[in-house]
C-alpha positions in Angstrom: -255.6 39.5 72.7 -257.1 39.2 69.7 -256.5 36.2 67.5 -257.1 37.8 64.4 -254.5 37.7 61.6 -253.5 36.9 58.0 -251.7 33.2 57.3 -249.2 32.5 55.5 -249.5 29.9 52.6 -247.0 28.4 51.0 -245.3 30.6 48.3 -246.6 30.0 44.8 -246.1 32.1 42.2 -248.7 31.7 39.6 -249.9 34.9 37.9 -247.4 37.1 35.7 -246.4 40.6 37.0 -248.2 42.0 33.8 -251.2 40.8 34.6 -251.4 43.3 37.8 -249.5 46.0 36.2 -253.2 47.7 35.0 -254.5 47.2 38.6 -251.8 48.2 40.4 -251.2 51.2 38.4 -254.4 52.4 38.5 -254.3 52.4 42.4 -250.7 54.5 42.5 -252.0 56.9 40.1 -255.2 57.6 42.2 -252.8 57.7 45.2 -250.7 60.6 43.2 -253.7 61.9 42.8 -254.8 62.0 46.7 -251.0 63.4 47.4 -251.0 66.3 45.1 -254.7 67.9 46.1 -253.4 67.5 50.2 -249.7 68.4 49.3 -249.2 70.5 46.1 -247.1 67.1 44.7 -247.2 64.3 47.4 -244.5 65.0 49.4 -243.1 68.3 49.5 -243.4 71.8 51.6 -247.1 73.3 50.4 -249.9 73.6 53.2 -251.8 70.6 52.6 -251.1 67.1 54.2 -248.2 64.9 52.6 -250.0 61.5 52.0 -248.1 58.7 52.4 -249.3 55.4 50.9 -248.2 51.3 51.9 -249.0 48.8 49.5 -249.2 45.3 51.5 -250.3 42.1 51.1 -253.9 40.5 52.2 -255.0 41.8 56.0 -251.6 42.9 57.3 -253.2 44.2 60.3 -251.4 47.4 60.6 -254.3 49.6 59.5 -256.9 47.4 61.4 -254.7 47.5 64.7 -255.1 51.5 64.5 -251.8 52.4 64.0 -251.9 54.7 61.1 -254.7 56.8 63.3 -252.5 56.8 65.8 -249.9 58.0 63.6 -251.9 60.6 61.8 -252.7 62.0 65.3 -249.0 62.2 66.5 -248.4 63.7 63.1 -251.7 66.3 61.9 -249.4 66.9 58.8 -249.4 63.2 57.2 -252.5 61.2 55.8 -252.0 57.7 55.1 -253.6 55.3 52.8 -253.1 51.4 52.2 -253.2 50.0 49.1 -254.1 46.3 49.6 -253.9 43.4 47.0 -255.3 40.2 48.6 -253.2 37.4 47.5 -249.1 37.8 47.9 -248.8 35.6 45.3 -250.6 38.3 43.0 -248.8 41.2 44.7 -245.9 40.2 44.7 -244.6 39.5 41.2 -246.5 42.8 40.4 -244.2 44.5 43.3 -241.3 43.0 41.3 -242.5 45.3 38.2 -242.7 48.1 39.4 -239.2 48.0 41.3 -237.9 47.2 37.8 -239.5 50.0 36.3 -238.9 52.3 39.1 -242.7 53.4 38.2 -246.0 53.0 40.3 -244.8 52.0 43.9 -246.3 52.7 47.1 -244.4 54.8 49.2 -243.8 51.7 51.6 -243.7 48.6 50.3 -244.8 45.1 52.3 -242.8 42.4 51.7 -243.1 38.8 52.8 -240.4 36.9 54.4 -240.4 34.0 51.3 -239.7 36.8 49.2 -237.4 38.9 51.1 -233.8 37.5 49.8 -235.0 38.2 46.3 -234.8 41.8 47.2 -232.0 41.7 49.1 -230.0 40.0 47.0 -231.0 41.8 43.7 -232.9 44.7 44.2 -231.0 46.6 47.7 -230.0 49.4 45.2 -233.9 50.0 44.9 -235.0 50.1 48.6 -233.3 52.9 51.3 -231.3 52.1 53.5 -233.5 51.7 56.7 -230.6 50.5 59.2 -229.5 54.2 58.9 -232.8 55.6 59.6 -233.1 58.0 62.9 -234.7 55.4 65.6 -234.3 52.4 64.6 -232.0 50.3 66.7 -230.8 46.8 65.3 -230.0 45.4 68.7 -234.1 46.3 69.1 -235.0 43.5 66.7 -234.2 39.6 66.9 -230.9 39.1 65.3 -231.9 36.1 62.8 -234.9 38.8 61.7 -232.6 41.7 61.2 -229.9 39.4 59.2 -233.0 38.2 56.8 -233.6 42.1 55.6 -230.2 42.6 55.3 -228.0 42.8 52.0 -224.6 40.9 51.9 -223.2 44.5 51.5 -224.9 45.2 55.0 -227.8 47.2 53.4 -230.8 46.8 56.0 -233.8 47.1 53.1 -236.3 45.7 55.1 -237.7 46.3 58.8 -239.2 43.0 60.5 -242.9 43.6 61.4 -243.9 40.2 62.8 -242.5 36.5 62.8 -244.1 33.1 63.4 -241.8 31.1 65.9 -243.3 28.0 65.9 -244.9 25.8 68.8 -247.4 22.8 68.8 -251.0 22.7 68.9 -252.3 19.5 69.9 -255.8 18.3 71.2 -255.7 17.8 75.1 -259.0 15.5 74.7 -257.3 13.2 72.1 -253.6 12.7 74.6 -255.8 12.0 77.1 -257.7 9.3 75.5 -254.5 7.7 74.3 -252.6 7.7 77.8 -250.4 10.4 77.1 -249.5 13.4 79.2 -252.3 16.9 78.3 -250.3 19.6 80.9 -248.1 21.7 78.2 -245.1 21.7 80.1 -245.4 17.9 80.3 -246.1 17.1 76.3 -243.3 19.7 75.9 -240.9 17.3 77.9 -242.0 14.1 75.3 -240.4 15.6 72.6 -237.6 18.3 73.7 -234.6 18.9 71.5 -235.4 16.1 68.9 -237.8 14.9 66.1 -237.5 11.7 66.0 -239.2 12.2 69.7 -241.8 13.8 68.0 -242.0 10.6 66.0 -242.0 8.0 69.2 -244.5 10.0 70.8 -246.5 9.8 67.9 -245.9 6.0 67.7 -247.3 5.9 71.4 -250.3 8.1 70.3 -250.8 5.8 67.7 -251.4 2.6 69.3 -253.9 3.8 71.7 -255.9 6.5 69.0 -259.0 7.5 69.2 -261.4 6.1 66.2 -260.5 8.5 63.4 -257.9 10.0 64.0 -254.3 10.5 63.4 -251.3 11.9 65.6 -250.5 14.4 62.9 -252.5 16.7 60.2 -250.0 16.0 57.2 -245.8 14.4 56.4 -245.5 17.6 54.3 -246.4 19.6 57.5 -243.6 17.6 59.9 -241.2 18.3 57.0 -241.6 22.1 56.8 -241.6 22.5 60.7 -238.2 20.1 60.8 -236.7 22.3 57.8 -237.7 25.4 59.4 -235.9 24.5 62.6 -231.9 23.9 61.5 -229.0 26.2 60.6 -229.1 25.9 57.2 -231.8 24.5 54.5 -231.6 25.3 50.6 -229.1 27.9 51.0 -225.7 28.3 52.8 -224.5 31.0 54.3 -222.9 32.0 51.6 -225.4 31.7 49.3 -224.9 28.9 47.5 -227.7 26.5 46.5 -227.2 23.3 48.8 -230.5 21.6 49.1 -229.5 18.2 47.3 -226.8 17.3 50.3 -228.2 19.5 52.6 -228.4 17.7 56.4 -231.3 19.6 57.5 -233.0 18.7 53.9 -232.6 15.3 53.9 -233.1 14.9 58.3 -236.9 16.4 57.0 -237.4 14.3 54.7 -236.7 11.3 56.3 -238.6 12.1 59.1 -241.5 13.3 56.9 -241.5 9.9 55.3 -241.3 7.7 58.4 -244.1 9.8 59.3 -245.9 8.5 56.6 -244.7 5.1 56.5 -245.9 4.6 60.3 -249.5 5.2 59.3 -249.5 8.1 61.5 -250.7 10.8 58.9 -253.8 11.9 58.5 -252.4 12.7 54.5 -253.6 16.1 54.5 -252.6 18.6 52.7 -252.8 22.0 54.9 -255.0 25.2 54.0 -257.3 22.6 52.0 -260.6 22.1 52.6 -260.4 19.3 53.7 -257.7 20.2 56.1 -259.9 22.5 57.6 -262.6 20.1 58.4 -260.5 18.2 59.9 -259.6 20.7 62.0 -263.4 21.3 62.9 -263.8 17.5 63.7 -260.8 16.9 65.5 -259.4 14.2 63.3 -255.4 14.7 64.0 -253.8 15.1 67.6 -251.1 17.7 66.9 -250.0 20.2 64.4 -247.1 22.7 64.0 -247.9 26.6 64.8 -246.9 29.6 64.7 -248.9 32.4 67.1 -250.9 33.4 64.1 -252.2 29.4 63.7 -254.0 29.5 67.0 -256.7 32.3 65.3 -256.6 30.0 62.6 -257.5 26.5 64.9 -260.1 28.5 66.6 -261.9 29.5 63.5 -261.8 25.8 62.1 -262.6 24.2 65.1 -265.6 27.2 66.3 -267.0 26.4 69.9 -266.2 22.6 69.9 -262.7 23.1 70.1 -262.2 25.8 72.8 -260.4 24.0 75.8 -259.7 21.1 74.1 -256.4 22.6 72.2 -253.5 23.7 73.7 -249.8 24.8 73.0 -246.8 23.4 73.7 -243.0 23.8 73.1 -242.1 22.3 70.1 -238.9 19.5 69.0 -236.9 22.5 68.2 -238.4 26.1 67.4 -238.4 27.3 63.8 -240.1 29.9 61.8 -242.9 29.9 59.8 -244.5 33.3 58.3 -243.5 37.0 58.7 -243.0 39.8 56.8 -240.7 43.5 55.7 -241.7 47.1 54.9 -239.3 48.2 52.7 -239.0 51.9 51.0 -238.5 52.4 47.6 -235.8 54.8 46.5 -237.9 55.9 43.1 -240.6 57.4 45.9 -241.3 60.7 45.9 -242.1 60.3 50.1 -238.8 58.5 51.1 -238.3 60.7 53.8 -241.5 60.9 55.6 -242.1 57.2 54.7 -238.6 56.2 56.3 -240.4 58.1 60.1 -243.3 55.9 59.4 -241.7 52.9 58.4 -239.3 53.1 61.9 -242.1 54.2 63.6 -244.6 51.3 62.4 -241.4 49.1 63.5 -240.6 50.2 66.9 -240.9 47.7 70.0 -244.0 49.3 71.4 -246.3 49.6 68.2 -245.1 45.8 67.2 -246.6 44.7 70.9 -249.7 46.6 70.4 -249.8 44.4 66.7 -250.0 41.4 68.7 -252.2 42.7 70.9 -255.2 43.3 68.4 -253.9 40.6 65.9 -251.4 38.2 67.0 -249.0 39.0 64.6 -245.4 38.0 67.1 -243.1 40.6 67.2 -240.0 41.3 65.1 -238.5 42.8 68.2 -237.4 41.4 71.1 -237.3 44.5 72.7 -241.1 44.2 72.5 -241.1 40.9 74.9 -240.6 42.1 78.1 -243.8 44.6 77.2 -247.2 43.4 78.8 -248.9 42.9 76.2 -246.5 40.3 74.9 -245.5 38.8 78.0 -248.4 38.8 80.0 -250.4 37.3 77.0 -252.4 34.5 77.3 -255.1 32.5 75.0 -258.4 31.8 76.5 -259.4 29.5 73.5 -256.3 27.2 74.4 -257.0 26.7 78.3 -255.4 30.3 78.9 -251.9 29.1 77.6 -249.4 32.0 78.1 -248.6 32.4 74.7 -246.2 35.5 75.2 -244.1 33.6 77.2 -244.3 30.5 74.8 -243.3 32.1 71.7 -241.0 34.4 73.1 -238.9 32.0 74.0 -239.4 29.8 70.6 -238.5 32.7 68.9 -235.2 33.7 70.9 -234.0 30.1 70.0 -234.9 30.0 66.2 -231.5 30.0 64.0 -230.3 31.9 62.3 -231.2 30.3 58.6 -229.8 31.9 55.6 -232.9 32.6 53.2 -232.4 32.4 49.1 -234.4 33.6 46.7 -235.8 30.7 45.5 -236.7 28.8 49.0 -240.0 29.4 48.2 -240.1 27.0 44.9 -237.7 24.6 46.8 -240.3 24.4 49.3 -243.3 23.8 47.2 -241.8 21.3 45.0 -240.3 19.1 47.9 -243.6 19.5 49.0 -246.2 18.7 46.8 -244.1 17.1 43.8 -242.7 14.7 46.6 -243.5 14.6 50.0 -247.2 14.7 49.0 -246.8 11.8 46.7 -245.3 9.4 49.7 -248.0 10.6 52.1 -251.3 10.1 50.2 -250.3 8.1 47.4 -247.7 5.6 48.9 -244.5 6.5 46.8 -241.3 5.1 47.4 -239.7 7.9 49.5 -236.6 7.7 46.9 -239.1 7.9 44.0 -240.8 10.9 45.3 -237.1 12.7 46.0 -235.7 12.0 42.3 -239.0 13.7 41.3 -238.9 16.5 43.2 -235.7 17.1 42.5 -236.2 16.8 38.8 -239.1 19.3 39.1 -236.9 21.7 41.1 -234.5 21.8 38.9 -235.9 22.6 36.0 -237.9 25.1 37.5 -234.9 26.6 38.4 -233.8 26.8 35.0 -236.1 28.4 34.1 
């Protein structure tokens, strides 16, 4: 396996849609362009190939896994081409545009799981109906996944390409210098089925720590990994706004902050610089991840770190990354791009994703395949991560998504959490803040 694979960051929304429009524009147009010399108008009965263009989101990892060869090969009559903008936070907004316009899509459409309620709440008159589709099979896919590209009017507008069920990393050198257990089964029994384990274990870390180091990377880090893993988090199941009295809400907070209070953070703030140095010098014993993190760890951390990190189970298994193709009912493809899109989807291409760039399946289905279960990570002492995070993912809930949980997120986050981790804020303080920058961004 190859531990090669975008990351997700957290969801920031910081350029305009405008800004893009030019840029993205330009790219559809050339891709008309492309479609009528193969096909006599992109999509319909002359000679020529019918091109069929995806517009995603940084390295998605369906092009360089070889699947649209392998497409193009089953199918002599379809080219494809990916249009690729680096940064979701640029492509997305931009994506938003052109929906509203009904003017310059790709015939498929990526779409990132922060994201995806927007669209299903708001746009599902925009995207086809992909549940309907010949070949795809809902009882294929994970039924928290399927339920997160699906409208309240039982529109499926999205199929799940990859998730992130979360485990965590820790350093088997550091554990064993503070007396604690390194097997992964063992450090998976310290914390099973409860946070505030988590927290005691770090406590025991703590008093026995190696020089320099902490028991965990960052509080805003234990916060999204304990929101990520309960029923409900800024939105009901019906879809109302609920994060102020939310359980789940506050139990990560708390945590987060005790976290902090206990000295046992290094106060980092993750996909920083300074985060990833850390990371290279071993400075923090454990860290929430999802299978695409482990690529991540072992780019930080280079040859120093192989053997020395492993994976365990973690408190309670959440999500953390994955993402949608979606097909736009203004294309001029939608039925060609519907094939691909279920085809792209399917069990046995999602398992051959993982494969070449640990991207964890959307599909169960895909589980019992070998690539997935007989998966292991060499960097990580040979961990079987197949069976790991097939099993984290099986038990993730089913967490209603709303369309703004990815401002909720940042604010709690960096308006409040971040403040009580590296600054020393009254955890109350922090909270009123956050919640006053929340809301007014929700005003907005």
């Amino acid at each position: 396996m190859r531990y090669r694979t975008r990351t997700y960051r957290k969801v920031t929304v910081l350029a305009a849609a405008t800004a893009l429009a030019g840029g993205l524009l330009a790219g559809c147009a050339e891709d008309k362009e492309d479609s009528g010399a193969s096909s006599g108008g992109g999509g319909g009965g002359g000679k020529g190939k019918t091109t069929l263009t995806i517009g995603v989101f940084g390295a998605f990892g369906l092009q360089e896994a070889g699947l649209y060869k392998e497409y193009e090969k089953l199918h002599p009559d379809i080219s494809i081409k990916q249009n690729s903008v680096q940064r979701n936070e640029n492509y997305w907004p931009a994506l938003l545009t052109h929906l509203s316009s009904g003017s310059g899509l790709s015939d498929i459409q990526a779409v990132e799981v922060g994201n995806i309620a927007e669209l299903t709440t708001s746009h599902a008159d925009k995207l086809v109906d992909l549940g309907k589709a010949d070949g795809v099979d809902k009882n294929d896919f994970l039924d928290w996944k399927w339920r997160q590209g699906t409208s309240k009017g039982g529109k499926t507008i999205g199929l799940g390409t990859d998730i992130g069920p979360t485990g965590i990393c820790y350093r088997k050198d550091l554990f064993e210098k503070a007396g604690l257990p390194t097997d992964r089964e063992e450090v998976g029994k310290l914390w099973a089925g409860d946070w505030q384990k988590y927290l005691a274990v770090g406590k025991r870390y703590q008093k026995k720590a190696p020089d320099g180091t902490s028991f965990v990377d960052g509080a805003t880090g234990v916060m999204a990994a304990v929101h990520a893993s309960g029923k409900e988090k800024f939105y009901d199941k019906n879809g109302e706004l609920i994060y102020k009295d939310s359980p789940t809400v506050k139990e990560g907070w708390d945590i987060a902050a005790q976290f902090a209070e206990a000295g046992l953070s290094a106060k980092l703030q993750q996909f920083q610089p300074s985060w990833d140095q850390a990371i290279s010098n071993g400075s923090f014993a454990t860290l929430t991840c999802p299978p695409w993190m482990l690529g991540y760890i072992k780019d930080k951390a280079g040859d120093k770190g192989k053997d020395k990190w492993d994976v365990a189970a973690a408190p309670k298994p959440g999500n953390w990354g994955g993402s949608f193709l979606t097909v736009p009912e203004a294309g001029k493809n939608k039925e060609e791009a519907t094939k691909l899109a279920a085809w792209l989807t399917e069990p046995e291409q999602l398992a051959k994703l993982f494969d070449e760039r640990a991207s964890f399946p959307s599909a169960d289905a895909a589980y019992a395949l070998p690539e997935v279960k007989d998966a292991k990570n060499p960097y990580f002492g040979g961990a079987p991560v197949g069976k790991i995070f097939s099993k984290a993912a099986e038990g993730v809930p089913v967490q209603p998504i709303g369309p703004k949980d990815g401002i909720i997120s940042q604010y709690l986050a960096d308006t409040g959490m971040l403040g009580v981790d590296q600054k020393g804020t009254a955890p109350d303080e922090a909270w009123d803040k956050a919640v006053k920058t929340i809301d007014n961004a929700l005003d907005q």
